[in-house]
N, C-alpha and C positions, 0 to 999 in steps of 0.2 A: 394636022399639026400634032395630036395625041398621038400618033405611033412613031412620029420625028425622037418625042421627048423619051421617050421612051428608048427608041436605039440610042438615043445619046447617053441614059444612066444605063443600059448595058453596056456599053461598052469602056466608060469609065471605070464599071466593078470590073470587066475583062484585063484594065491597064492596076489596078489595087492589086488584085488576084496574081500580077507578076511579081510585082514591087515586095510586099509580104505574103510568102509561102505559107499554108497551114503543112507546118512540120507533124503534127499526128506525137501519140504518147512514146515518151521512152526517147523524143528529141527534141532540141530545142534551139531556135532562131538566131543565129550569128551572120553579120552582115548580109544577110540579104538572104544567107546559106541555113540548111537543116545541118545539124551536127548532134552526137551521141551525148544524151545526159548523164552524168557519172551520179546515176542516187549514192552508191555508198561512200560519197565523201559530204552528202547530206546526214548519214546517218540515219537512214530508213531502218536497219537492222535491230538498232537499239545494243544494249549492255551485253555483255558474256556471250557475242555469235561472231563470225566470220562472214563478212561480204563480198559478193563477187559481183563485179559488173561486167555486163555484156551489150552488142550492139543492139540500145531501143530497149534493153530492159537488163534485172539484175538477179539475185538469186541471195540467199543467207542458209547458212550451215553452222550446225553446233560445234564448238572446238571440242576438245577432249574432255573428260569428267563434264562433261554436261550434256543433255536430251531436251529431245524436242515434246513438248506436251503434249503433242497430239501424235508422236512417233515419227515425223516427218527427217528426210534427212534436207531437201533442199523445201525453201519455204520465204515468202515472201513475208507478207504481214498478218497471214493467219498462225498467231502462237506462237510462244517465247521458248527459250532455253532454261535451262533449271540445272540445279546442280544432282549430280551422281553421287549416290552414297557407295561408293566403293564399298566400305566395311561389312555393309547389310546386305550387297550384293553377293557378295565373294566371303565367306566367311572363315576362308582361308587362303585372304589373298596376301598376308603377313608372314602365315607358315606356321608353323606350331609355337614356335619359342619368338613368338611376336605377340603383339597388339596393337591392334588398328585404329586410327583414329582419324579420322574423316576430317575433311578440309573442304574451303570451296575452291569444288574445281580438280581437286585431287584428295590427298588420304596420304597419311603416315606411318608408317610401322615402327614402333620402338620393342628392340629388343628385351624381354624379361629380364628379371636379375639371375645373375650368374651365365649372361649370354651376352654376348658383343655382334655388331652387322661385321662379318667377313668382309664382303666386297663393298661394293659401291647399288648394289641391287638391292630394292626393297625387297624386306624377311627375309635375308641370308642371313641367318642369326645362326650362331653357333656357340658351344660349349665354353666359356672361362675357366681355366687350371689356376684357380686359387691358390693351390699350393705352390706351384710353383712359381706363379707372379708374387708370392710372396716371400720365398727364397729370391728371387732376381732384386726385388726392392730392399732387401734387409731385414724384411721383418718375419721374421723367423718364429717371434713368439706368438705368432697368426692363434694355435691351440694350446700356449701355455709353455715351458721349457719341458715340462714331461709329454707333452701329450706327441700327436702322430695326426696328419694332415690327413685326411682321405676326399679325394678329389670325386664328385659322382656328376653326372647330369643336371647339370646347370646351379650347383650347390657345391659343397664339400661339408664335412662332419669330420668331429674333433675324437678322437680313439685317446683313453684317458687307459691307463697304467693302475695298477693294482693301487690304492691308498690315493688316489688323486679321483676327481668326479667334474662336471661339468651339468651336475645335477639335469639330464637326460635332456637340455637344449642341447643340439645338435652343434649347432656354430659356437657356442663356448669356451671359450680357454680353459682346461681343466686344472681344477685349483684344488691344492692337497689339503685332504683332509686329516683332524685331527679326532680322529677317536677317543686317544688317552684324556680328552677334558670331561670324559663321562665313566671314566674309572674310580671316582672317588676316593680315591687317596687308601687309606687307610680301614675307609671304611665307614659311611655317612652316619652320623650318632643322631640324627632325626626320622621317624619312623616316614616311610612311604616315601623319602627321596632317592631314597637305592632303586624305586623301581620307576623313579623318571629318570636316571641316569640306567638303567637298563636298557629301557624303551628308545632312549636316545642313542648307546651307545650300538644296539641292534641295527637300527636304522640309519647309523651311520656307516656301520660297515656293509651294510649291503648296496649302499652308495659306492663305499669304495672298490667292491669288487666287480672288475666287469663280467667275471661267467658265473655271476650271480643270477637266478632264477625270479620270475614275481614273486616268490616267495620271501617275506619280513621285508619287499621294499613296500614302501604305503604312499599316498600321494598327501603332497602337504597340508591339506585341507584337515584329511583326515587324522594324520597326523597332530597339527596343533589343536584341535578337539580334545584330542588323548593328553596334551601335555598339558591344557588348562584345566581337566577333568579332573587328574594328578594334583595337584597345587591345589585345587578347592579343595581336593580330601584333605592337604597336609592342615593346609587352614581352616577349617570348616572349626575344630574340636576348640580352639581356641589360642594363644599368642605362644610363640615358638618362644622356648625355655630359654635360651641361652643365644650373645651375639653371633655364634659360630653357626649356631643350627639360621639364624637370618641371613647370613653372610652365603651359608651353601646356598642355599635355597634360592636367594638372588643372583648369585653366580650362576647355578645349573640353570636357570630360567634364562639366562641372556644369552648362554651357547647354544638353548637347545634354538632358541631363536635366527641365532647364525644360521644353524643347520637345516630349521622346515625354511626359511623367508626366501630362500632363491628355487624351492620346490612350489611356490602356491600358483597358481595354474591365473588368477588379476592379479594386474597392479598396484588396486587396493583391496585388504582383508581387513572386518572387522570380527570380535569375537569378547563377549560379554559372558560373567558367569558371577556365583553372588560373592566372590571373594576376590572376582578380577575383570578387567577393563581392557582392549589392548586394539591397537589399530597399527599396522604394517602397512607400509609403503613398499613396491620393486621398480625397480625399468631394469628393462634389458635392451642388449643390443651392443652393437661394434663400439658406435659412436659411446664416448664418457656422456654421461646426461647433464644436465643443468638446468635454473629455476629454482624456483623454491619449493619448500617442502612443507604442510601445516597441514598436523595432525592433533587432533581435537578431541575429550570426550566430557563425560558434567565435572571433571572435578580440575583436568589439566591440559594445558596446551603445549605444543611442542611448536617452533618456529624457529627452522633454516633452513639449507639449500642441498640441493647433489651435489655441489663440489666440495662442500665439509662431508656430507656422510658416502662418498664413492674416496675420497683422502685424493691426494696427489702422489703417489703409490703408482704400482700395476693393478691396471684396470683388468680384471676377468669377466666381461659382460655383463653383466648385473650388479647393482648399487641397492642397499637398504637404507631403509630407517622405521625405526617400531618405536612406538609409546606406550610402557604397562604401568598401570595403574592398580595397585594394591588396595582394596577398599578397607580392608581393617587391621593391616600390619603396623601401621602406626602406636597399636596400640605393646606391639614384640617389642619396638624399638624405642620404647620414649624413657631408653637410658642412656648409660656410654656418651654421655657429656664432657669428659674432661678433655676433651681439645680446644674445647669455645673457650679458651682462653681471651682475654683482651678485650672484652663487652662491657667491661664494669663501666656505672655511670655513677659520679662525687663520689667514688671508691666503695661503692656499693655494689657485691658480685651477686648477679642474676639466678635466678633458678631458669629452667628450661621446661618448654612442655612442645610436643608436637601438636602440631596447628593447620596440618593437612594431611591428606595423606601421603603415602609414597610411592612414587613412580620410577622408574626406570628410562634411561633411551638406550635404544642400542641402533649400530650404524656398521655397515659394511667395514668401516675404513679401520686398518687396524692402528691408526696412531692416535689414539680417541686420547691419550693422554695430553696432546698438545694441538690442538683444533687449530687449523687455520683462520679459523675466522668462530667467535664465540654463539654458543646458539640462549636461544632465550626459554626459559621455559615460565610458565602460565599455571602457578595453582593457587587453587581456592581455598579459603579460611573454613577451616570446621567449628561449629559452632561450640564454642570452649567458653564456658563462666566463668569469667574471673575479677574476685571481689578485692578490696582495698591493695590495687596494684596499680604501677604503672605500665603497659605493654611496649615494646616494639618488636619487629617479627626480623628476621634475618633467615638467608638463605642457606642450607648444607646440603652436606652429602658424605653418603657411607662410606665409610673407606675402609679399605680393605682388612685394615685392622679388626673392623668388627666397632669402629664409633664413627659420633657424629663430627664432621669437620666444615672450616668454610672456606680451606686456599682454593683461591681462583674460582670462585662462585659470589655471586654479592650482587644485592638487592637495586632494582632501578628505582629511586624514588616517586621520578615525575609518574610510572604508567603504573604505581602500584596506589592500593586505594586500600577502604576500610573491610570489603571481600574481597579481595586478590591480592598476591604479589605477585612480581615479575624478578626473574631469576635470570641472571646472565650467568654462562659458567662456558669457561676455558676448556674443559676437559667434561667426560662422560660420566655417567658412574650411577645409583641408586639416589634422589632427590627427595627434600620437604624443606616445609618453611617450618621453622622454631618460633617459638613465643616466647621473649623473653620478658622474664616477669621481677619487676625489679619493687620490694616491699616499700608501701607508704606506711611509716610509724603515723600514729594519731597524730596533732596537732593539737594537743589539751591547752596552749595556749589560745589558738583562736577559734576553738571550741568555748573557752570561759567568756574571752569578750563577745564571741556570739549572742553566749546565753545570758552575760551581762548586759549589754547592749540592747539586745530585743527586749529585754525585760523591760526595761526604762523604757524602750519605746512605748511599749506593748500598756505600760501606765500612764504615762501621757497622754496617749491617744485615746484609754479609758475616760479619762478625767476629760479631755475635749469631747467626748463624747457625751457626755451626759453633761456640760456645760450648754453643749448647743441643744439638746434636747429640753432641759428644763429652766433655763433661763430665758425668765419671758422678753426682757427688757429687749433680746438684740433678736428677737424672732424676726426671718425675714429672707427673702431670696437665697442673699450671699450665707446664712446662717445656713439653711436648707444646704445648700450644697458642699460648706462647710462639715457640714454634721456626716453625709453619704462618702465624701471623699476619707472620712477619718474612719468609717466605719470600713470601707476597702481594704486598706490603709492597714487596719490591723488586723480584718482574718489575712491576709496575705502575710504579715510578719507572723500571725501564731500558725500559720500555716509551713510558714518556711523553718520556723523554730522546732516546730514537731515533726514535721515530716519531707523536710527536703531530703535527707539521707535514706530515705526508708524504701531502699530499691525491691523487696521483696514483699509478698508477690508483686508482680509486674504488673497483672491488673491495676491494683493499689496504688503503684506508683504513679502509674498514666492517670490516674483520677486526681492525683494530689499535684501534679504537673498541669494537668487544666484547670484545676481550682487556682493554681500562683498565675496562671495563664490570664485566666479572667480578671481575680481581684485586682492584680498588678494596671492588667489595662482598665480595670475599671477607675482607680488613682487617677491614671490621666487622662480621661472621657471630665471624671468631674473638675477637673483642673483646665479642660478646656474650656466648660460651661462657666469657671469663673471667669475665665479670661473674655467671655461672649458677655456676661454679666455687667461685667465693668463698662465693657465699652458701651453696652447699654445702657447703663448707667450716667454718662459722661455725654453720648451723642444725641440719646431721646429725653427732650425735656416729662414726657408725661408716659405712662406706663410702661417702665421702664422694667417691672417685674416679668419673671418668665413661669408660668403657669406650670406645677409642679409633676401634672402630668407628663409635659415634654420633658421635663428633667427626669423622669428616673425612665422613659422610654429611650433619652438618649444617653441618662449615663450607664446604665442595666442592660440594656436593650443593645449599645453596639459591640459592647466585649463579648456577649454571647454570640451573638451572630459569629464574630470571626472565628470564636473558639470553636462551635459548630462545624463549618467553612474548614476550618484548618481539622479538625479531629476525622471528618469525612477526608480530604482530601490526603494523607497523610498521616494515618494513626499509628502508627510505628515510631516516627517522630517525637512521640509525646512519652517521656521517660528514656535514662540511658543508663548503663551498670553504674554511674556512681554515685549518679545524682534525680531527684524527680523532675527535671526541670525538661524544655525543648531541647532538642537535638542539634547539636554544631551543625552536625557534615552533611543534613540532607534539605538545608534551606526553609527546615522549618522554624527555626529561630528569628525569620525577617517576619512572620505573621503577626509579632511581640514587635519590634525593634521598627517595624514599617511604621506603623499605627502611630508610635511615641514620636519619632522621628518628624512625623505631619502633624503631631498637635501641640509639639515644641515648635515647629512654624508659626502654624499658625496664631499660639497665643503671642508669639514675637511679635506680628504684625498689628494683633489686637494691640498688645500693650503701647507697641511706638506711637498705634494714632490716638491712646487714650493719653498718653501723655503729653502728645502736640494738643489734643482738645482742650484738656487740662490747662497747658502753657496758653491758650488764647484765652479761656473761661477768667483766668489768672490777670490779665492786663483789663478784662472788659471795663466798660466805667462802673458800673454795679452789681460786683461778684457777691456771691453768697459765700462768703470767706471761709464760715463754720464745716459748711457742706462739702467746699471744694478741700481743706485741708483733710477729711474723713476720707472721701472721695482718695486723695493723694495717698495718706496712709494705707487704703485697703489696698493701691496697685503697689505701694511699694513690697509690702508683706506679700501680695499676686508672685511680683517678679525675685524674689527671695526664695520663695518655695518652691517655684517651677526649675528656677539654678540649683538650688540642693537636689532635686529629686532627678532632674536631667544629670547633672551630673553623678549622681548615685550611680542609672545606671551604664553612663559610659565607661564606668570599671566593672559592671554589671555584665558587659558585654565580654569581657576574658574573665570571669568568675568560674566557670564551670570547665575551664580547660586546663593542661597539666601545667604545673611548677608558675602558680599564680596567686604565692602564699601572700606575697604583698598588696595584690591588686585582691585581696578575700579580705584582706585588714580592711584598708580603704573604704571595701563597699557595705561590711559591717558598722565599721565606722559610721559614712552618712544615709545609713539606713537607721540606726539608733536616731540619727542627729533628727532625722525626720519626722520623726514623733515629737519629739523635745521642739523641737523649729516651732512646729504647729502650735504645742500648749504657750509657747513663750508667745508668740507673734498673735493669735487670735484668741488668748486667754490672757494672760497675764500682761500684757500691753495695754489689754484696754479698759478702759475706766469703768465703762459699765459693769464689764467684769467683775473686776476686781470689787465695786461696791457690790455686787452680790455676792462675791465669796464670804466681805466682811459683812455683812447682812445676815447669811446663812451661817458663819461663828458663832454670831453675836445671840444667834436662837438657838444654839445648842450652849453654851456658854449662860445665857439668861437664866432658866429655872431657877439657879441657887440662889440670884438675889430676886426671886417675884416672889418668895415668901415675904420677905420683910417690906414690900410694895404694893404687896395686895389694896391694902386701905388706903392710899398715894391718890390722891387724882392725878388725873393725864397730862405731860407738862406740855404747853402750847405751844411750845418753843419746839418740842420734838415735834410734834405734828404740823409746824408748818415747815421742817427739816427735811420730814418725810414726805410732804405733798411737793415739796420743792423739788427734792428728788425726782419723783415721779413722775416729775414733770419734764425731766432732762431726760429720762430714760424714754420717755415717750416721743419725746423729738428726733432721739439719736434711732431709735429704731425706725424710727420711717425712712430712713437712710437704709 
C-alpha cells in the first residue's frame, strides 16, 4: 500500500509539471506557454542609459556625453552612467575663439566677443568686421566723426587724427581735444598757475598727437598727483588776492580734470592733500551707463546719476563725475556779495560770512548749464561764532564773474539741520553755504522789565523768606516747604538776572545753565511736596506731618539726580550762543519740561481728591469748621501758585528761540508775578502773619515811648491780649 501512494503523488506532480511549465530567468508564463520578458520596459536600466532587450535577457549602453563607471560599454546592473565633461576632456573642443561650457549630457561653445558661430557646428567661430557692420547699420560714428575704424582679430580699434584722442582705450570714439583751455589768456596773474596750465597743456597735447613718443605722455594717476601737488603750493602761503586769481584757479582745476578723469586706469580715484579733498568717478564702455552716482568725503556730499553727468549729448565712451573739496578757500572768497540780493528780512539787509567750505563738481556732460535732472549737494557747517544775531544759511555758487550768487540753486529745508545743508542746483559750477547774518538791536525795553520785574521778585521772595524762617507762630510742615520752594525760587531768578546771557566762556555758561536746571526743577519738586502735604493733611486724620529728612532728600535730591543723568548723558546740551539755558534741537530740553510736565499731573490729581475730601469733611455732622476753612485756604493758594508757575513756563517753553519778543514779555511778566504771588498769598493773607509783622513794628517803633514808661506798671489788659494771642497762634500752627 506505501509504494501504491506513492506512484499515485508521482505521477500527479508528472500531470502539474505539464499544466505549469518552469519557464527558467529571462521568461515568463503566458497561458500555459514560456514567452520573452521585456526588462526594459520595466526599467531595469535606470536614468541617462540606453536599453536593449534580447531573447531571455537584456543589455544597457550609455548614450552620448555620458560613461560607464566602471568603463563598461554594455552592462547590466553592475554600475551607472554619469555625465562627460566634454570641456575638461577636450580643451579645445570650442576652438580658440570659443568657450566651453559643459552641460549634462553635452557642452556648449559660445563664441568670444568680436566673434560670431559661422555654421551650424560647435567652435566655428570666426572674426566680426565691426566696422563694417557698422557702416551696413548706420552707425558710422562707431570711433567718433574724426576717427577711422580699424578692424583686427576679434576686436577693432579707434585711429584718432591729430587734436582728437580716445585717451589710449582702444574702442573709444575719439573725442577732440581742447588744448587752448590751458593757454591762459593773457597770461595768469597768480603765481604757480602758469605752471599747472603748462603741465596740462603739455599733457594735452601729447594726447593729441598720435606719432607722439612716451615721452611728456604720463598716466593719470600720476598725473593728477602733479595737479593736486600744484594747487597745495598755490594755496599752502595763504588766501588768493583777488576774485580773478579764484576764478582762474577753479576754472583750471575743473579742465585739468576733464582732461586726467578718462586717463585713471579704476573707476574710482580718491586723492587727499592738506589744502584738497577730491574723489572721481568713470565707466567706460559702448553702452551709455546709468544708476546713481554718491561721492562723499568729511565735509561734502555729491548725489546723482550717469544720465545727468554722461548729458544726453554724444556719448564717447566714458562718463565723469568728480567732487573737489577746497579745505581753506573759503577763507579767498568770503567776499563779492553783491548779488545776494533779495534776502532782506522786516527790511533789514543781511551781511554774509561763509559757513562751509568750497567744492566743485564737474561732470563729462558738457550742458552742465541746464541739467536734466537737478543734483544735490551735501555740506557741512564750519564752526563760525556768531554772537547777538540771527542766522539762516542759503545756498551759492561762483559765477563766473568772479561772485557769490544763488539762481537756480536753493536750500532743501526738510533734509537740512543745525550741521548740514542740502543744496539742490540746476546747473554746475564752484559751491558753499553762506550764513546770513541779520543784526539783533538790544531790547533795552525788556531788558528794564526784566531787571524791574526780577527785582520785585527777587524782594518778595527775600521777605517770604525770612518770614518762614523766623516766624514761630506758623512753623510747621507746609512752612518748611514753603520756606525751600521760596529759596529755589529765587537763586533761580538771581540766577537768570545775572547770568542767563553770559554765553562766554562756555564752561561758564553750561554751569549757570545747570544751576537754572536744578533750581528751576527744584521749584516744583517742592511744589509737588505741598500738593503730597495737603492731601496728607486732609486724608490722614493723625500724623499727617512729613519728616524733614524725606523733604529735602526729595526736594534736593531729585533735581540733582536728573541734572547729573542729563549733564552725563548729553553735555553739549547745556548752554547755546545766546543764552545759558538747555538746548532746543537736541532734546535736551524735555529733561526740564518732562519732570514739570508729571508734577503738574500729579498735583492735579492730589488737589481734585483733596478737594472732594474737603467737599465730604464739609457736609459731615461734626466738622472742625476752623481747621477745614485753613485747610480750604491753603489748597486754594496750592492751586493758584502751581497755575501762575505752570503757566509761567508754558511761554517759558518758546522763550529761548528766535522772534519771541512777546512771549519773553509774558514770561517776565509771570516770573516777576511769582515772587509777588507768594508774599501776597502766604504772607500777607494771613493773620498770623500779618500780627507778626505788626508785632515786629511795634518793637522797632516802641523805644521812643519806654522812656516815659519805664515807671508804668504792666497793664493787664495788654497781657491778657498778649496771652490771648498766643494762644491762637498756637492753635493755628499745629495746622
Amino acid at each position: 500500500m506505501g509504494s501504491g501512494k506513492e506512484l499515485l503523488i508521482l505521477g500527479l506532480l508528472c500531470m502539474l509539471g505539464k499544466c505549469f511549465p518552469d519557464c527558467g530567468k529571462g521568461y515568463e508564463t503566458k497561458r500555459g506557454e514560456c514567452v520573452d520578458r521585456d526588462e526594459c520596459a520595466e526599467g531595469l536600466c535606470g536614468d541617462n542609459t540606453n536599453c536593449f532587450n534580447t531573447i531571455g535577457s537584456y543589455y544597457c549602453q550609455c548614450p552620448g556625453g555620458y560613461k560607464h563607471t566602471r568603463g563598461q560599454v554594455n552592462f547590466t546592473l553592475d554600475g551607472q552612467c554619469e555625465d562627460v565633461n566634454e570641456c575638461h576632456d577636450d580643451s579645445n573642443i570650442c576652438g580658440h575663439n570659443a568657450s566651453c561650457t559643459n552641460r549634462i549630457g553635452s557642452y556648449e561653445c559660445t563664441c568670444h566677443f568680436g566673434y560670431i558661430n559661422a555654421t551650424s557646428s560647435r567652435g566655428n567661430c570666426r572674426d566680426i568686421d565691426e566696422c563694417v557692420e557698422a557702416e551696413e547699420i548706420g552707425k558710422a560714428e562707431l570711433c567718433g566723426k574724426e576717427g577711422t575704424c580699424k578692424n583686427n582679430d576679434g576686436s577693432y580699434w579707434c585711429k584718432c587724427p591729430q587734436g582728437y584722442t580716445n585717451y589710449g582705450i582702444p574702442r573709444t570714439p575719439c573725442s577732440e581735444l581742447s588744448c587752448d583751455n590751458f593757454n591762459g589768456g593773457s597770461g595768469p596773474t597768480l603765481g604757480g598757475l602758469a605752471d599747472i596750465m603748462s603741465l596740462m597743456r603739455n599733457s594735452c597735447l601729447a594726447l593729441s598727437n598720435p606719432r607722439a613718443t612716451g615721452e611728456g605722455k604720463t598716466d593719470g594717476e600720476a598725473l593728477l598727483e602733479k595737479l593736486f601737488t600744484a594747487t597745495e603750493a598755490i594755496l599752502s602761503p595763504g588766501h588768493l588776492d583777488s576774485s580773478e586769481d579764484v576764478s582762474g584757479l577753479l576754472g583750471t582745476v575743473e579742465n585739468a580734470i576733464m582732461l586726467i578723469g578718462p586717463q585713471l586706469k579704476h573707476n574710482r580715484t580718491k586723492i587727499e592733500t592738506t589744502e584738497t579733498d577730491a574723489e572721481i568717478a568713470v565707466q567706460r564702455g559702448m553702452t551709455r551707463p546709468t544708476g546713481p552716482i554718491h561721492l562723499t568725503n568729511e565735509n561734502a556730499t555729491l548725489d546723482t546719476d550717469w544720465t545727468t553727468a554722461a548729458g544726453t549729448g554724444s556719448y564717447h565712451g566714458f562718463a565723469l563725475a568728480a567732487l573737489l573739496s577746497y579745505k581753506n578757500l573759503e577763507i579767498s572768497v568770503n567776499r563779492s556779495f553783491d548779488k545776494l540780493a533779495g534776502h532782506e528780512k522786516d527790511g533789514v539787509k543781511p551781511s554774509f560770512q561763509i559757513s562751509s567750505i568750497v567744492v566743485s563738481v564737474v561732470v563729462s556732460n558738457p550742458s552742465t548749464q541746464n541739467l536734466s535732472s537737478p543734483v544735490n549737494i551735501t555740506l557741512r557747517h564750519q564752526q563760525n561764532t556768531v554772537k547777538s544775531a540771527e542766522v539762516s544759511y542759503i545756498c551759492a555758487y561762483w559765477d563766473e564773474t568772479g561772485a557769490w550768487s544763488t539762481d537756480g540753486c536753493y536750500k532743501q529745508p526738510s533734509n537740512s539741520n543745525a550741521t548740514h545743508t542740502v543744496c539742490t542746483c540746476e546747473h554746475l559750477s564752484s559751491f558753499a553755504v553762506l550764513m546770513a547774518l541779520y543784526p539783533m538791536e538790544p531790547n533795552f525795553r525788556l531788558q528794564v522789565v526784566t531787571v524791574i520785574g526780577l527785582t520785585i521778585s527777587l524782594l518778595c521772595l527775600v521777605l517770604c523768606i525770612l518770614t518762614f524762617k523766623f516766624c514761630r507762630s506758623i512753623q510747621g510742615t507746609r512752612t518748611t516747604i514753603h520756606l525751600h520752594l521760596c529759596i529755589c525760587l529765587f537763586m533761580a531768578d538771581l540766577i537768570f538776572l545775572a547770568g542767563i546771557s553770559q554765553t562766554e566762556p562756555v564752561g561758564g555758561c553750561r554751569f549757570v545753565a545747570g544751576l537754572l536746571h536744578f533750581f528751576f526743577l527744584g521749584v516744583f519738586t517742592w511744589m509737588l511736596l505741598e500738593g503730597v502735604q495737603l492731601y496728607r493733611m486732609v486724608v490722614l486724620v493723625f500724623n499727617a506731618n512729613i519728616r524733614p529728612l524725606y523733604l529735602f532728600l526729595t526736594g534736593y535730591g531729585t533735581p540733582l539726580v536728573i541734572v547729573i543723568i542729563s549733564a552725563i548723558i548729553r553735555p553739549s546740551g547745556y548752554g547755546t550762543d545766546r543764552h545759558c539755558w538747555l538746548s532746543l534741537k537736541d532734546g535736551l530740553i524735555w529733561s526740564f519740561f518732562g519732570p514739570v510736565c508729571f508734577i503738574i499731573i500729579f498735583n492735579v490729581i492730589f488737589f481734585i481728591i483733596t478737594v472732594w475730601k474737603l467737599a465730604q469733611k464739609f457736609t459731615s455732622l461734626n466738622p472742625d469748621l476752623s481747621k477745614l476753612h485753613k485747610i480750604k485756604a491753603f489748597t486754594v493758594t496750592a492751586i493758584a501758585q502751581m497755575c501762575i508757575l505752570g503757566l509761567m513756563w508754558v511761554f517759558g517753553a518758546f522763550l529761548f528761540q528766535e522772534g519771541t519778543t512777546v512771549v519773553a514779555y509774558i514770561f517776565t511778566i509771570l516770573n516777576s508775578l511769582q515772587g509777588a504771588l507768594v508774599f501776597l498769598m502766604h504772607c500777607l493773607l494771613s493773620k498770623q502773619v500779618r500780627e507778626e509783622y505788626a508785632h515786629f513794628l511795634s518793637c522797632i517803633c516802641r523805644p521812643q515811648k519806654k522812656r516815659y514808661s519805664d515807671f508804668s506798671s504792666t497793664n493787664p489788659s495788654s497781657s491778657q491780649t498778649q496771652g490771648s494771642r498766643s494762644g491762637q497762634h498756637t492753635g493755628e500752627s499745629q495746622i
